[in-house]
C-alpha positions in Angstrom: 23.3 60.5 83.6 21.6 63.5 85.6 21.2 61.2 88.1 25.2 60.0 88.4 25.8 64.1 88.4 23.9 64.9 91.4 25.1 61.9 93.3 28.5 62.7 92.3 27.7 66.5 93.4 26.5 65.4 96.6 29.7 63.3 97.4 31.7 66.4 96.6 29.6 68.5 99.4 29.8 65.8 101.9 33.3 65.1 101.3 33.8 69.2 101.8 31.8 69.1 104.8 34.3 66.0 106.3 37.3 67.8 105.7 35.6 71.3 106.4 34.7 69.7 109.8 38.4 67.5 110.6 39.8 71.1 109.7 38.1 72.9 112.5 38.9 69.7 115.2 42.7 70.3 114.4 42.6 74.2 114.9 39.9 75.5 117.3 42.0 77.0 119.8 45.1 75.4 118.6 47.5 78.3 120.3 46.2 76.7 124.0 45.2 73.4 123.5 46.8 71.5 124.8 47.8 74.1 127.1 51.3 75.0 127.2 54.2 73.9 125.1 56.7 70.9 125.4 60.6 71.0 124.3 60.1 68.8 121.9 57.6 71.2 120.1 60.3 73.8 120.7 63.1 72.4 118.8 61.4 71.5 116.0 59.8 74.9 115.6 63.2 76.5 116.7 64.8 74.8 114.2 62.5 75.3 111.5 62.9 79.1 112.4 66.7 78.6 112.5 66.7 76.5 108.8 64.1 79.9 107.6 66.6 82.5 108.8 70.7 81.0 108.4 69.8 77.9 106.5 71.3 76.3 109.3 69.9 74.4 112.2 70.4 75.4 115.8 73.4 73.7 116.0 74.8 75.7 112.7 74.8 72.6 110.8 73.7 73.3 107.0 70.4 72.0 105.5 71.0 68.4 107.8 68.4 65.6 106.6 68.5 64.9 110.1 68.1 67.4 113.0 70.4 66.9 116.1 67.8 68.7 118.2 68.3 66.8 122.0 70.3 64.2 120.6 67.5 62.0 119.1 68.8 62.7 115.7 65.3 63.2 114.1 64.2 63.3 110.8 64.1 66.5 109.2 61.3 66.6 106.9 58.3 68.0 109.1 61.1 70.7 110.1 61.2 72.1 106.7 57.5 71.5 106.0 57.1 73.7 109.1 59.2 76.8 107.1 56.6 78.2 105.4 54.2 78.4 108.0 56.9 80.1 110.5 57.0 82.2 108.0 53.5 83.4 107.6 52.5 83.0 111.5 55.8 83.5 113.1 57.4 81.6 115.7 54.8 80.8 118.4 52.8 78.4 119.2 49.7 78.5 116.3 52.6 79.0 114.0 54.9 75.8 115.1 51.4 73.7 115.3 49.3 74.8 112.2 52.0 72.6 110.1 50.5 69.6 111.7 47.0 70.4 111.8 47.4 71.0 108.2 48.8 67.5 107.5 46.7 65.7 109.6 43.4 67.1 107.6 45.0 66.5 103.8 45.7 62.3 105.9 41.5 62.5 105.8 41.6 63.6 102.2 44.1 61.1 101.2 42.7 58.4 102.8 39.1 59.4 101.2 40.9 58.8 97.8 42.8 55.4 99.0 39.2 54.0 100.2 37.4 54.7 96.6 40.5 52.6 95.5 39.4 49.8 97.5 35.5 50.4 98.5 32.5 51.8 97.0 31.7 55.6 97.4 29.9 55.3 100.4 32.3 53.8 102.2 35.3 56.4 101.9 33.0 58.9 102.9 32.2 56.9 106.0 36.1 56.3 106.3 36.9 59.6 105.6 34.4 60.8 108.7 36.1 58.6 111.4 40.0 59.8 110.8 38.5 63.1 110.8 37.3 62.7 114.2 39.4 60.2 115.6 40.4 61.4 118.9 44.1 59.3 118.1 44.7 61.5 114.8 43.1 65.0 116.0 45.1 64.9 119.1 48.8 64.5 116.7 47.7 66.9 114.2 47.2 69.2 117.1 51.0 69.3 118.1 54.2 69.7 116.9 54.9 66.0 116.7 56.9 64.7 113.6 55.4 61.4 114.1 52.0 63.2 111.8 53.6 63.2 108.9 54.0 59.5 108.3 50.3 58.5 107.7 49.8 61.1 105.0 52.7 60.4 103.3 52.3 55.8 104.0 48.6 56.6 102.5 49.4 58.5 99.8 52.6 56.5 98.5 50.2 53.4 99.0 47.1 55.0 97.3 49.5 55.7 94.3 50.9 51.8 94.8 47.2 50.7 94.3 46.4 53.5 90.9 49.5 51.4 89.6 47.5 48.2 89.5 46.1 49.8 86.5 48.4 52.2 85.3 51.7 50.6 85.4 53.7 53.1 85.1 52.6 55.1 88.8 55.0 51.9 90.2 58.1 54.1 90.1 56.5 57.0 91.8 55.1 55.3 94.5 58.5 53.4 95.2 59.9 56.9 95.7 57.0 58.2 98.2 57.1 55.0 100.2 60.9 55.6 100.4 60.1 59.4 101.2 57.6 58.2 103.7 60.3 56.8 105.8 62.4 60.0 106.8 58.8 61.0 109.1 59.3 59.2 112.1 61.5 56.8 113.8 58.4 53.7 113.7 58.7 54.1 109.9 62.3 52.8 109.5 60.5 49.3 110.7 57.0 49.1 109.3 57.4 50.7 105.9 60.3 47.9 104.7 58.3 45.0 106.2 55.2 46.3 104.3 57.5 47.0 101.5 58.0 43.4 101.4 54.1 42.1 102.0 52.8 43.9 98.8 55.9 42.5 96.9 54.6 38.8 98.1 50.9 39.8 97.7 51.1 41.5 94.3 54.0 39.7 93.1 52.4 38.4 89.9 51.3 42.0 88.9 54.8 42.9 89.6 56.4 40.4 87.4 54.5 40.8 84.5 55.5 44.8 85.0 59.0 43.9 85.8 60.7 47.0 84.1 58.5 49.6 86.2 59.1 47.2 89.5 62.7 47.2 88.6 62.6 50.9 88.4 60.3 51.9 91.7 62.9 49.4 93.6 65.7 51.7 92.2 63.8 54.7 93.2 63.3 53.1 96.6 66.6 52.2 97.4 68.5 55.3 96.4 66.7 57.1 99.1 66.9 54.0 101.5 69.9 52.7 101.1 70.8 56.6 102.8 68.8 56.3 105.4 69.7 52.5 106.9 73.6 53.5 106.5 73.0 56.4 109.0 70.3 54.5 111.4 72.8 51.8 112.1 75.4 54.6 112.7 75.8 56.2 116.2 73.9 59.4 115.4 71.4 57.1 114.1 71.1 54.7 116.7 71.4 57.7 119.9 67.2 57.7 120.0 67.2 53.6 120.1 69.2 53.9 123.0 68.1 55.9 124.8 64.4 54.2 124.6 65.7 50.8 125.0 65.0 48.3 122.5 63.2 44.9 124.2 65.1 41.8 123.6 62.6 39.6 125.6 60.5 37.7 122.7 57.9 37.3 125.2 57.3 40.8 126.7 57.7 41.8 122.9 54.5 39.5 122.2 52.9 40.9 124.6 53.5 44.2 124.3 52.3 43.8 120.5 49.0 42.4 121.5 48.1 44.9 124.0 47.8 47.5 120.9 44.9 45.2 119.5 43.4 45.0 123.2 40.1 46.9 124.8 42.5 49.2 127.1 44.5 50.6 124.5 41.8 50.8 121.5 38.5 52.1 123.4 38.8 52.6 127.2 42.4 54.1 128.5 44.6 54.7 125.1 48.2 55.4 126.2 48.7 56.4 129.5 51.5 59.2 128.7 49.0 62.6 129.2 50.6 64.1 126.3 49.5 61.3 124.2 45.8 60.5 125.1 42.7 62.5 126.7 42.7 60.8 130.1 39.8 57.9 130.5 39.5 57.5 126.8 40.9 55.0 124.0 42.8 56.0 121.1 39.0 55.3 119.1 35.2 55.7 120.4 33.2 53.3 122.3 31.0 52.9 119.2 33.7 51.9 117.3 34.1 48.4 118.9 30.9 47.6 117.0 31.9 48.7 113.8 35.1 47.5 113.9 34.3 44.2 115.1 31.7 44.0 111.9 34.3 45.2 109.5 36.7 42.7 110.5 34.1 39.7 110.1 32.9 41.4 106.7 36.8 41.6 105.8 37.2 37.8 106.5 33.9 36.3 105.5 33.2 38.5 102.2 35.1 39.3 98.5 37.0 42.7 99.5 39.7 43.8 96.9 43.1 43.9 98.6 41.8 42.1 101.7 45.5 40.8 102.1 47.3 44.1 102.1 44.6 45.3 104.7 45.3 42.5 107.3 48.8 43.1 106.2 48.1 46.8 107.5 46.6 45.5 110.4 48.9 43.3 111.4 52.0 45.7 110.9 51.3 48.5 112.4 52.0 47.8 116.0 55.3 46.0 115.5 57.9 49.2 115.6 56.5 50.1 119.1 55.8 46.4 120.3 60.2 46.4 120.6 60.0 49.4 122.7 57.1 49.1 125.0 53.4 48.9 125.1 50.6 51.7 124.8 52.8 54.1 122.9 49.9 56.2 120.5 52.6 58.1 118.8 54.5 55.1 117.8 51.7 53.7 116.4 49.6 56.5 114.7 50.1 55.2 111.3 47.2 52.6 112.4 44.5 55.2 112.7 43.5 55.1 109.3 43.4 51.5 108.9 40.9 51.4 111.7 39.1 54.4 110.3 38.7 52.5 107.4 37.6 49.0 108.9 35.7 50.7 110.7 33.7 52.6 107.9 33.2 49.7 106.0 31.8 47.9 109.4 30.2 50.9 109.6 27.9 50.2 106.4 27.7 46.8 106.9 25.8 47.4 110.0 23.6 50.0 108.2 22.7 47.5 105.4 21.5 45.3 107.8 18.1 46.4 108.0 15.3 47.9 105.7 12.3 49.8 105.5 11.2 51.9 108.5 13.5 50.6 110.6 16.6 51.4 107.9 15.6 54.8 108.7 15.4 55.0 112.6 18.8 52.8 112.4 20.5 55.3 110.2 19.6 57.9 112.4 20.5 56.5 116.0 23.8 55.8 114.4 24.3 59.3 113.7 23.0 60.3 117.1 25.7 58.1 118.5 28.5 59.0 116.6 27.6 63.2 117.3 26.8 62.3 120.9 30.5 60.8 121.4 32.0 63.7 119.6 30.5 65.8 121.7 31.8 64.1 124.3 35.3 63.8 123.3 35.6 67.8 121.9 34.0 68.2 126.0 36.8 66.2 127.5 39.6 67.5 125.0 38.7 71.5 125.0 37.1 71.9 128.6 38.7 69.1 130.9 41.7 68.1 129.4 43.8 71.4 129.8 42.6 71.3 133.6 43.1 67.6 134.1 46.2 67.1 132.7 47.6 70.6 133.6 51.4 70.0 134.1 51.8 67.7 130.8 52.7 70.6 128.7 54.1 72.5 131.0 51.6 75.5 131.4 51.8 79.1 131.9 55.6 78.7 131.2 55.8 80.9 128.5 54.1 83.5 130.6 57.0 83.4 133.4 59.5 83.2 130.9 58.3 86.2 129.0 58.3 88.3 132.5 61.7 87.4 133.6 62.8 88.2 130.4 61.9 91.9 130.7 63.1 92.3 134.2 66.2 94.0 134.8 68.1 91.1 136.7 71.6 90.5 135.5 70.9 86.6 134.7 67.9 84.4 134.6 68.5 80.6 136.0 66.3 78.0 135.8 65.9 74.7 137.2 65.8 71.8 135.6 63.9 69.9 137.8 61.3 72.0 135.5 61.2 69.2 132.7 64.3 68.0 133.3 67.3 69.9 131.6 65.4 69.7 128.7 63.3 72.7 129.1 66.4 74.7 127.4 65.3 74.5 124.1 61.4 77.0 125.2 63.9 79.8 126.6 65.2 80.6 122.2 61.6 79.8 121.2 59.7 82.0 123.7 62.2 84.7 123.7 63.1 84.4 119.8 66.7 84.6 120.1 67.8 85.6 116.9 69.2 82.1 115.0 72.9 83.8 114.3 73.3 84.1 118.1 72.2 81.0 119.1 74.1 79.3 117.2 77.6 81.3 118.5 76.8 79.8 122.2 77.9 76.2 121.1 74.4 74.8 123.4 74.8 71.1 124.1 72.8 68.9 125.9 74.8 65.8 125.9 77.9 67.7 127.6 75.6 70.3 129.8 76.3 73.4 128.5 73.4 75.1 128.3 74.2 79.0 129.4 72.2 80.6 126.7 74.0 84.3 127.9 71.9 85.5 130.3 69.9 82.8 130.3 71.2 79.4 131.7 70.2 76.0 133.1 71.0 75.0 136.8 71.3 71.7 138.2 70.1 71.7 141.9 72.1 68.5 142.5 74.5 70.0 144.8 71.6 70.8 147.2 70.5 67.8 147.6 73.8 66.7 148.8 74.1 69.5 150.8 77.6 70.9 149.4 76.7 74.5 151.0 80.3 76.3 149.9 79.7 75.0 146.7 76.1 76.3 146.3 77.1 79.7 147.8 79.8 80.1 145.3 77.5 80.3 142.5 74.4 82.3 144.1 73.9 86.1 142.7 71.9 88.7 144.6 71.6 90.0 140.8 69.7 86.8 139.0 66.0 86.2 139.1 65.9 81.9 139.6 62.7 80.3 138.1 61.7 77.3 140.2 59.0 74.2 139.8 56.9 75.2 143.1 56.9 71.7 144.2 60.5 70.1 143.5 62.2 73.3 144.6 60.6 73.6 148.0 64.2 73.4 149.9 66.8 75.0 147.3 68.4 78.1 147.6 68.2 78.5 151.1 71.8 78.8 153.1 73.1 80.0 156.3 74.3 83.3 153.6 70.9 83.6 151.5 66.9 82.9 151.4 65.1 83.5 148.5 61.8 85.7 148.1 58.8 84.9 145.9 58.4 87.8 143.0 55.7 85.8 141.6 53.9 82.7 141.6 52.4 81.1 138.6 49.6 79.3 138.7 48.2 76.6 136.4 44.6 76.5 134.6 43.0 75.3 137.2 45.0 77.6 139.7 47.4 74.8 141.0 51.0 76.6 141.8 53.3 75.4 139.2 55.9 77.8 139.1 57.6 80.7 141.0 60.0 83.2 139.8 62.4 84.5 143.0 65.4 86.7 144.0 68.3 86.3 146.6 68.1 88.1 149.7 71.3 88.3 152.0 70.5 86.8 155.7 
C-alpha cells in the first residue's frame, strides 16, 4: 500500500514538473517572441477588448458567435476566452497571447489524463513530456491563433467519450464538448464529424446497448451543430473557404494529404509559412522519428485498447488541410497530441528493450537526447528565430506607430504595401482606441474604408501607374506617411513634393524595415 502511495506521489511531482516546465516554454518572453505582432492577433485581441468594454465586437455587432474580424467570419469562442485575461493584463501583446499559452499548457494536462485512459502510468507521463515540448504545440500556444483551442477542447470531449465506456451516463456530456469543440477553428468543421462518425462505427456495440444516453449525447450534439453547418454553408460562412480556395483535383488532394505523414513536414522543414514553423525544423524532433516509428509498429503488432480510434486519429487529422494545400501546421495542429502520444508509448517501448546495466545507460542517453534537442529548439526559437525570420511579424511596428501617434501631424497615413491593407486592424490595438469610437467609424475591409480619423490606410496604386494629378490631390504637407523601406522606395515623390525621412526603423537584426516621413514642397 505504502508502496502504491509513493509511486502515486511521485507521478504527481513529475506530472507537476511537465506542466511546470510546458508552462514556462509557452511564456518566457511571450511579449517579444515571436517578435512583433500580426493583424490577425490584433483583431482577435481587439475584439475581445471591444466584446470586454460595449459587449459588442468591433463592428458593433452584439455578443456574435462568430466574429467578422477581416471577413473570415471566425469562430468566436477563443475571443471571449481571451476577456478575462484583457482584463487583468490589458490590451497588449502578453495580454492578447497569455490566453493561448494558458490553453496550450491545460492540452498537456488533458492529454496526460486521456493517455492513463488508454496506457499505463508511465506512458502519459512520457506523452504528457512531448506535447509539452513539441516545437508544433509551443509555437501556437505562443500566439494569438484561435486554431489552439481545438486540441484542448477535441482531447478533453474525447477523454470524457472514453470515461463513458464505463460510466455511461458521461455520453451526453461528451456529445456536447465534441459539438463545442467545433466552434475553435475552421479544420474542426471537417475532422470532428468524420471522427464523430469513426467512434460511432468502432464503439457501436457499446453504444447500442447504452442507446438512451447515445440517443441523448446525439441530441446534445446536434443542437449545437445543426447551428453551426446552417451558417458554414451560408455566405458569411463560406467567405474564409473562398478566399483559401478549396482543391477540387482528387489527385493533388492525395497528395497534399500524404505530404503531412512525410519526413519534410514531420522532422526536417515543417510548414514553410515563417509564422508557422522555426525555419530548418519539423513540426516534431529528430528523435522522434525513432519513437514514432516504434509506436506505430507496437500499435500494429501488440493488444492496445482503442487501437482503432488511434489510427482513426491518425488518419483524420490531415484531411481538413489536405483540400486546401499542403504543409499548413495550423490547420493541422489537432495532430500534435496524437503523435505526442505515439510517440510516448514508442518511447517506452524502446526503453523496455533492454536490461541490466545497459537499461540504465539507455535510459540515460535518451534523456540526454531529448534535453540536447530542446536545447536546441528553445536556441533556434528564442535567439535565432526573431533575427531569422524578422519581417514575419512585422517588427518594431508598434514602436513607429506609437511615435507617430504622439506627433503633432494633422493625419497619420500608412501604406499598405505594409501587410497588405490588412495592417489596419494594429493601428486600434496599439493605440487603444476606445471600443465606442471605433465602432462609430463604420471600418470595412471588404469595401476599403479604412480612415480610422486621423489614422487612415493608403493605397499606393496610383503611383505605380503614374496618375501624378491624382496623387498630388491627396498629398498633405500636414501628415506624417509611414512607409515599408523597401516597397515604398519610389512613392511620394512628384514634380510638387519629395518626402524626408523623420525616422527609420530598424528590425532585430538592424535591417531597415520601416520609415516614418513628411512632405516637403519642391
Amino acid at each position: 500500500m505504502f508502496k502504491n502511495i509513493q509511486t502515486k506521489n511521485f507521478s504527481i511531482i513529475y506530472l507537476l514538473g511537465i506542466l511546470t516546465l510546458g508552462f514556462l516554454l509557452r511564456v518566457m518572453f511571450l511579449g517579444s517572441i515571436p517578435n512583433g505582432f500580426f493583424p490577425d492577433e490584433a483583431s482577435n485581441a481587439y475584439d475581445a477588448y471591444s466584446i470586454l468594454h460595449t459587449l459588442r465586437d468591433q463592428y458593433g455587432e452584439f455578443l456574435p458567435a462568430y466574429f467578422k474580424s477581416a471577413n473570415d467570419y471566425r469562430e468566436g469562442l477563443y475571443m471571449y476566452l481571451m476577456i478575462p485575461f484583457i482584463k487583468i493584463f490589458g490590451l497588449n501583446v502578453f495580454g492578447a497571447r497569455i490566453t493561448s499559452a494558458v490553453i496550450g499548457t491545460l492540452t498537456v494536462l488533458v492529454l496526460y489524463y486521456l493517455t492513463k485512459e488508454i496506457f499505463p502510468q508511465r506512458i502519459a507521463l512520457f506523452s504528457a513530456l512531448l506535447l509539452a515540448i513539441s516545437p508544433w504545440h509551443i509555437h501556437f500556444s505562443r500566439i494569438t491563433f484561435r486554431a489552439i483551442l481545438f486540441p484542448l477542447l477535441f482531447c478533453l470531449a474525447l477523454l470524457i467519450f472514453l470515461k463513458s465506456l464505463k460510466t455511461p451516463k458521461l455520453l451526453s456530456f461528451s456529445g456536447l464538448l465534441f459539438a463545442i469543440s467545433i466552434y475553435t477553428f475552421y479544420s474542426a468543421r471537417v475532422f470532428v464529424p468524420l471522427f464523430m462518425l469513426g467512434l460511432v462505427i468502432i464503439y457501436r456495440q457499446h453504444l447500442i446497448k447504452h442507446k438512451t444516453q447515445t440517443i441523448l449525447a446525439l441530441i446534445f450534439f446536434f443542437i449545437l451543430f445543426i447551428p453551426q453547418f446552417i451558417y458554414q454553408i451560408s455566405p458569411q460562412g463560406m467567405a474564409r473557404a473562398n478566399e483559401v480556395g478549396l482543391l477540387q483535383n482528387i489527385s493533388e488532394i492525395i497528395g497534399n494529404y500524404l505530404f503531412y505523414f512525410s519526413p519534410n513536414f514531420l522532422f526536417f522543414k515543417g510548414d514553410p509559412i515563417p509564422r508557422h514553423t522555426v525555419e530548418r525544423m519539423g513540426e516534431l524532433y529528430l528523435f522522434e522519428i525513432v519513437t514514432l516509428s516504434y509506436g506505430i509498429i507496437g500499435l500494429i503488432k501488440n493488444h492496445v485498447n482503442h487501437k482503432q480510434m488511434l489510427f482513426l486519429w491518425l488518419f483524420l487529422y490531415p484531411i481538413p488541410a489536405a483540400l486546401v494545400s499542403a504543409g499548413s501546421a495550423v490547420r493541422t495542429c489537432v495532430g500534435a497530441p496524437i503523435f505526442a502520444m505515439i510517440s510516448g508509448y514508442g518511447l517506452c517501448l524502446l526503453l523496455e528493450q533492454f536490461d541490466g546495466k545497459l537499461k540504465a545507460f539507455v535510459r540515460w542517453t535518451t534523456l540526454l537526447i531529448i534535453v540536447a534537442n530542446l536545447i536546441i529548439f528553445t536556441h533556434r526559437y528564442f535567439v535565432k528565430y526573431p533575427k531569422l525570420k524578422s519581417d514575419a511579424w512585422l517588427p518594431t511596428f508598434e514602436d513607429v506607430v506609437i511615435e507617430a501617434n504622439q506627433s503633432n501631424a494633422d493625419c497619420i497615413a500608412v501604406s499598405d504595401n505594409i501587410e497588405s491593407k490588412y495592417v489596419y486592424v494594429l493601428i486600434p490595438f496599439y493605440t487603444q482606441i476606445p471600443p465606442t469610437d471605433y465602432q462609430k467609424l463604420g471600418i470595412d475591409v471588404v469595401s476599403d474604408k479604412l480612415n480610422m480619423g486621423r489614422w487612415k490606410i493608403i493605397d499606393f496604386e496610383p503611383y505605380n501607374q503614374g496618375d501624378l494629378p491624382k496623387i498630388e490631390a491627396n498629398l498633405n504637407t500636414n501628415c506624417l506617411y509611414l512607409l515599408h523601406y523597401y516597397r515604398d522606395q519610389d512613392v511620394l515623390n512628384t514634380q510638387k513634393y519629395r518626402w524626408q525621412d523623420i525616422k527609420i526603423f530598424n528590425t532585430v537584426n538592424g535591417k531597415p524595415y520601416y520609415r516614418l516621413v513628411k512632405l516637403i514642397k519642391r
